[in-house]
C-alpha positions as CSV (number, residue, x, y, z in Angstrom):
1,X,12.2,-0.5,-25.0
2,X,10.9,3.1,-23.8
3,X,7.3,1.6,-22.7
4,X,9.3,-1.6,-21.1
5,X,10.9,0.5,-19.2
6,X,8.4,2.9,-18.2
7,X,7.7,2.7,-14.6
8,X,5.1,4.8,-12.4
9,X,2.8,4.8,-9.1
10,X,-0.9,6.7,-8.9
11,X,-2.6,6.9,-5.4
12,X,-6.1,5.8,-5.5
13,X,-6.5,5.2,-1.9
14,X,-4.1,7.4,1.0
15,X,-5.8,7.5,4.2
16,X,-5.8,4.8,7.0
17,X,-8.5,2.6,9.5
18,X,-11.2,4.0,8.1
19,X,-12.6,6.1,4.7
20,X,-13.1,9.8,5.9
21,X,-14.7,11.6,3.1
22,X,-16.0,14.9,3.1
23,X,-15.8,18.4,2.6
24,X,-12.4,18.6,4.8
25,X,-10.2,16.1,2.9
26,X,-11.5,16.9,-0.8
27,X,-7.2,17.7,-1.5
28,X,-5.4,14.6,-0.2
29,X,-8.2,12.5,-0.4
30,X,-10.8,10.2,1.8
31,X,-10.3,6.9,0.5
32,X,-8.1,3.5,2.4
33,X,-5.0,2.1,0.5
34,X,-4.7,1.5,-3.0
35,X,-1.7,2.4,-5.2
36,X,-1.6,1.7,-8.4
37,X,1.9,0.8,-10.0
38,X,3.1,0.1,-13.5
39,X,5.9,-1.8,-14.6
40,X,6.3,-1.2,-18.4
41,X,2.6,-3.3,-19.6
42,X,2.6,-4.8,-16.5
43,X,0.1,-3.9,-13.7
44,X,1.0,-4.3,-10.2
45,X,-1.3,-2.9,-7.3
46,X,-0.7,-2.9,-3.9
47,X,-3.8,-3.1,-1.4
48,X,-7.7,-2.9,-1.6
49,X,-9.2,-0.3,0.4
50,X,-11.8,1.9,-1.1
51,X,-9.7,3.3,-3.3
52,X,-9.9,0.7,-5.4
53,X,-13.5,1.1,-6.4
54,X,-13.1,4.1,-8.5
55,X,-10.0,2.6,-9.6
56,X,-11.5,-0.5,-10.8
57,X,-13.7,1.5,-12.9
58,X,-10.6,2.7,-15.1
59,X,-9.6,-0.4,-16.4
60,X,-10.7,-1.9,-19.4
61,X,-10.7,-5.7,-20.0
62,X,-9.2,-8.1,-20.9
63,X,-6.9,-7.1,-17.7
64,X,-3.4,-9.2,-16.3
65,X,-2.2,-8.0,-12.9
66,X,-0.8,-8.8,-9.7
67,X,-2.3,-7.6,-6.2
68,X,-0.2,-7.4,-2.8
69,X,-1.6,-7.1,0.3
70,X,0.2,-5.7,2.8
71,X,-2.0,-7.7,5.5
72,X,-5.7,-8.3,5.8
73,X,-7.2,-5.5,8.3
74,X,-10.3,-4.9,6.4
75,X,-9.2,-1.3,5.6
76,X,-7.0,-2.9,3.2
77,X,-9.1,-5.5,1.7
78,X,-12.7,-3.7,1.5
79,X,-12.6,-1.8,-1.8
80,X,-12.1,-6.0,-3.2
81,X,-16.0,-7.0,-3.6
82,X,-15.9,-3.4,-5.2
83,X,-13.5,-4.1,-7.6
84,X,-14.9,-4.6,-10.8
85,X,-12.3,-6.4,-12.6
86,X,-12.8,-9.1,-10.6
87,X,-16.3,-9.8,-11.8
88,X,-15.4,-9.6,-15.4
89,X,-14.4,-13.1,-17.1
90,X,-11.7,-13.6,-19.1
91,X,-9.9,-11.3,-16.7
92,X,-6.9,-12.9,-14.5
93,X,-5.8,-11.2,-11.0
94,X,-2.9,-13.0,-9.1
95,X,-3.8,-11.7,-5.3
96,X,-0.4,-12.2,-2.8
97,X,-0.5,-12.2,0.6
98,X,2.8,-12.6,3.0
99,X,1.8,-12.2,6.6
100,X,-0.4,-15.2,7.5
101,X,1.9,-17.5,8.6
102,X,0.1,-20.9,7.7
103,X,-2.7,-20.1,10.1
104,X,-5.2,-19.6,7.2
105,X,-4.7,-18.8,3.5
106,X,-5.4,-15.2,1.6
107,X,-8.3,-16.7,0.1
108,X,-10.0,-17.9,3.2
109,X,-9.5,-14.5,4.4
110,X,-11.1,-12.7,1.3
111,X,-13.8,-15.4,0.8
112,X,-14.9,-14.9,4.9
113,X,-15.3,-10.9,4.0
114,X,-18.4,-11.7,1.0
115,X,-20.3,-13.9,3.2
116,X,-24.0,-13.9,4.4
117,X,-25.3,-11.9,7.4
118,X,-21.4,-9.6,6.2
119,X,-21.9,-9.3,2.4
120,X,-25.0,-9.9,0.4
121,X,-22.9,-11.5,-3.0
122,X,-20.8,-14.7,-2.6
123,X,-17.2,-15.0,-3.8
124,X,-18.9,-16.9,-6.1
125,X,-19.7,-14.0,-8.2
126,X,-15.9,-12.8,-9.1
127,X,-15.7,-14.3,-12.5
128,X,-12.3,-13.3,-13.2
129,X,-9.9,-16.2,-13.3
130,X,-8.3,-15.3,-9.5
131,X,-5.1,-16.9,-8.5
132,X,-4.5,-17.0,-5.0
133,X,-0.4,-17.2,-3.3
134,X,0.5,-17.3,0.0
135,X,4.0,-16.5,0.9
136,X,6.0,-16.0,4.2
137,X,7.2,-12.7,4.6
138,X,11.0,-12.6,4.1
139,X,10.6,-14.2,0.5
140,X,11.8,-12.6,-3.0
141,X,8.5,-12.8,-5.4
142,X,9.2,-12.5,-9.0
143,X,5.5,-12.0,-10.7
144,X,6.6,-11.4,-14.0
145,X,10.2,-11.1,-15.7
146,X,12.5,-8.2,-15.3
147,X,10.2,-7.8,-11.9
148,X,11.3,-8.3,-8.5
149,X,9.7,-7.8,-5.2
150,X,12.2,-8.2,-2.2
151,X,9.7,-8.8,1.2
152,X,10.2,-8.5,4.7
153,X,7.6,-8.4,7.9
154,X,6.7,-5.1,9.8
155,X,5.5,-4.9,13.5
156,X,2.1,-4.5,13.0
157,X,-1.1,-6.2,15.5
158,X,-1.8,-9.7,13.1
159,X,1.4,-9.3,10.7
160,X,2.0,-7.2,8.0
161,X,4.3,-7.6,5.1
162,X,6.3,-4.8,3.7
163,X,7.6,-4.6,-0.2
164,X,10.9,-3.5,-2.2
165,X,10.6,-3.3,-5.9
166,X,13.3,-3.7,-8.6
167,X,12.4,-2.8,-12.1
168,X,14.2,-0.9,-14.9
169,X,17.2,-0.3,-12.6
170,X,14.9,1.4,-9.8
171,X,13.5,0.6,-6.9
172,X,10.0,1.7,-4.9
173,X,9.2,0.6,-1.4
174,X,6.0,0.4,-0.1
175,X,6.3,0.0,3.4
176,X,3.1,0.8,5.2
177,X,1.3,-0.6,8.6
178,X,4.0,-0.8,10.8
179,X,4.9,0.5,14.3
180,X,8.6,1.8,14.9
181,X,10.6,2.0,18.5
182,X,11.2,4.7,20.0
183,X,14.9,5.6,19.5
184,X,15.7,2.7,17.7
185,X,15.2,2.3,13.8
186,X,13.6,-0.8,12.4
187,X,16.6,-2.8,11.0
188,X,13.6,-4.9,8.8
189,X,12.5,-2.0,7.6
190,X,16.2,-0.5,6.9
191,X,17.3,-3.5,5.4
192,X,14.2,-3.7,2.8
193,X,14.2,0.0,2.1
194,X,18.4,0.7,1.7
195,X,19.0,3.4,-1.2
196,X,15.6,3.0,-3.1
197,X,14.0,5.8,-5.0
198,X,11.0,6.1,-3.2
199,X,9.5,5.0,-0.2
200,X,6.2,4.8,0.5
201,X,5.5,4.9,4.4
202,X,3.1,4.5,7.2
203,X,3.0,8.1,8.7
204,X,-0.4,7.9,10.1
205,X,0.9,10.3,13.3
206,X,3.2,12.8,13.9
207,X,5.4,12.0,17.2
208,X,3.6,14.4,19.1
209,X,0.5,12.3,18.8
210,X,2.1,8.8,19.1
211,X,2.5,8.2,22.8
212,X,-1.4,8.2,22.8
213,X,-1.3,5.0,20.1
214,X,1.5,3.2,21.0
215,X,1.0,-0.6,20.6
216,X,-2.0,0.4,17.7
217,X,0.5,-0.9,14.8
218,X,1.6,2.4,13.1
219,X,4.3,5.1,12.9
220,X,5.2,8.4,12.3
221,X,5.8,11.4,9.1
222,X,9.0,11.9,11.2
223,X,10.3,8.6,11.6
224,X,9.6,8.1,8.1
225,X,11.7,11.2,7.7
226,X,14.5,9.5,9.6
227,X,14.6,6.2,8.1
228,X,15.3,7.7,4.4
229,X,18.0,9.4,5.9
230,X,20.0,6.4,7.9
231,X,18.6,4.1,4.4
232,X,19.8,6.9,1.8
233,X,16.4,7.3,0.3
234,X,16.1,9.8,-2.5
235,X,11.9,10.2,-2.3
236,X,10.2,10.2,0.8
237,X,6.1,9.6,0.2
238,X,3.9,9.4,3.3
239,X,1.3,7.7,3.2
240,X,-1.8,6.3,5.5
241,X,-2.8,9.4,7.2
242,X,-4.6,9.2,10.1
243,X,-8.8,9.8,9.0
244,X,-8.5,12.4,12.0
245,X,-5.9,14.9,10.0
246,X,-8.0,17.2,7.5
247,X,-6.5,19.3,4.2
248,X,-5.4,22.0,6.8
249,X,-4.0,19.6,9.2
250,X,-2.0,17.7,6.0
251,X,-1.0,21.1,5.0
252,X,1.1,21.9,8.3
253,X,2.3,18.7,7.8
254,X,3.5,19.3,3.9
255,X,5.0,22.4,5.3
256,X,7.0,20.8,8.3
257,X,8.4,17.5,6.5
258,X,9.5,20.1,3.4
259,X,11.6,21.8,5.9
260,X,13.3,18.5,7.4
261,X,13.4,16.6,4.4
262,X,13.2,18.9,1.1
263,X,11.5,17.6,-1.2
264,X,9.5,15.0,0.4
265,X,6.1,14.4,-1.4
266,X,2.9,14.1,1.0
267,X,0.8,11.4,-1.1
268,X,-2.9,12.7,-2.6
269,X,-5.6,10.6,-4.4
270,X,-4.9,10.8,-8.3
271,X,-0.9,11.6,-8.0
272,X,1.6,10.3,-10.3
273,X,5.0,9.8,-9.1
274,X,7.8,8.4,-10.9
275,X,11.0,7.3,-9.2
């Protein structure tokens, strides 16, 4: 019962748009989305980015998991031809994707990434046993039992699809890739995020900064901030930071969001949260 239950997230991948590493963001990391969440045995990851390469390299085989995409900007999907559970046989990976709407599939998406003059391997070469499920944003997903993922769409350029999951009486949000209004809260993204554990959230700016992006599909640490507090949130993570903001820059951030929002947890490559 004690290892059904357990239930626990590790950050392989923090930083959005584009991998920034170097000697600047050694601490929080360099690396796109991937976060790495387990549901008693059962592995459940949520976006591709480069992350997911040294990730990959973790797990042994024979391996059973589900992957969510929150959408397809290549950001998210670019650590997949890296990923080297994929190219192992005998493995099986179930890859989900919400936000497509019928205009293509998940799997046209992924297979157009590994093709030649963009990618010198064909999707030919993942040996795993890949299942590919397209759903609409809005849908409850159950991947596996005692396991369920509430969804709902975020304003982001192309669609995005943010995530609410219930397991062992808690509940984790991963909510990332997703522009708020000015002076008005999300009620998708209340609605999907209303008195979970944790939250997971796209603060790639801090409000300062976001006049100069608006319409560029993300938000801010401090409307994260205020969203846990109209939702009831216990753990606010953020998440996606912008490849501009170095260790020093996160570390005024750390500072600020502990004084609005004690004990808010600014995410790092390598943590381990549990909610």
């Amino acid at each position: 019962m004690a290892e059904q239950e357990d239930f626990w997230i590790r950050f392989w991948g923090v930083r959005g748009s584009i991998a920034c590493p170097g000697g600047d963001t050694l601490h929080y990391g360099g690396n796109t989305s991937c976060v790495e969440v387990r549901c008693g045995s059962r592995l459940l990851i949520f976006d591709c980015g480069t992350g997911a390469r040294v990730f990959g390299n973790h797990l042994q085989a024979p391996l059973d998991a589900d992957l969510f995409f929150s959408h397809t900007h290549f950001d998210h999907i670019c650590g997949l031809p890296f990923f080297a559970p994929v190219f192992v046989p005998g493995n099986k990976l179930s890859l989900w994707a919400g936000h497509l709407g019928g205009k293509t599939t998940i799997r046209e998406v992924l297979c157009s990434m590994m093709i030649d003059p963009l990618f010198p391997i064909p999707p030919d070469a993942m040996r795993a046993d890949i299942t590919y499920k397209d759903f609409e944003a809005g849908e409850t997903l159950s991947p596996a039992p005692g396991i369920t993922l509430k969804t709902a769409p975020l304003n982001h350029p192309n669609g995005a699809t943010g995530y609410r999951l219930e397991f062992a009486g808690k509940v984790v949000c991963y909510v990332t890739d997703t522009e708020h209004v000015i002076g008005a809260p999300d009620e998708n993204v209340l609605g999907l995020i209303e008195g979970a554990d944790l939250l997971i959230y796209d603060a790639t700016y801090t409000d300062d900064e976001y006049p100069q992006f608006e319409g560029w599909g993300h938000s801010t640490w401090q409307e994260g901030a205020r969203l846990c507090e109209a939702a009831g949130v216990k753990t606010y993570v953020l998440f996606h930071h912008a490849p501009s903001h170095d260790d020093a820059f996160m570390d005024r951030i750390a500072e600020e969001v502990d004084r609005m929002r004690p004990g808010a947890v600014v995410a790092r490559e390598e943590l381990i949260l549990r909610p």
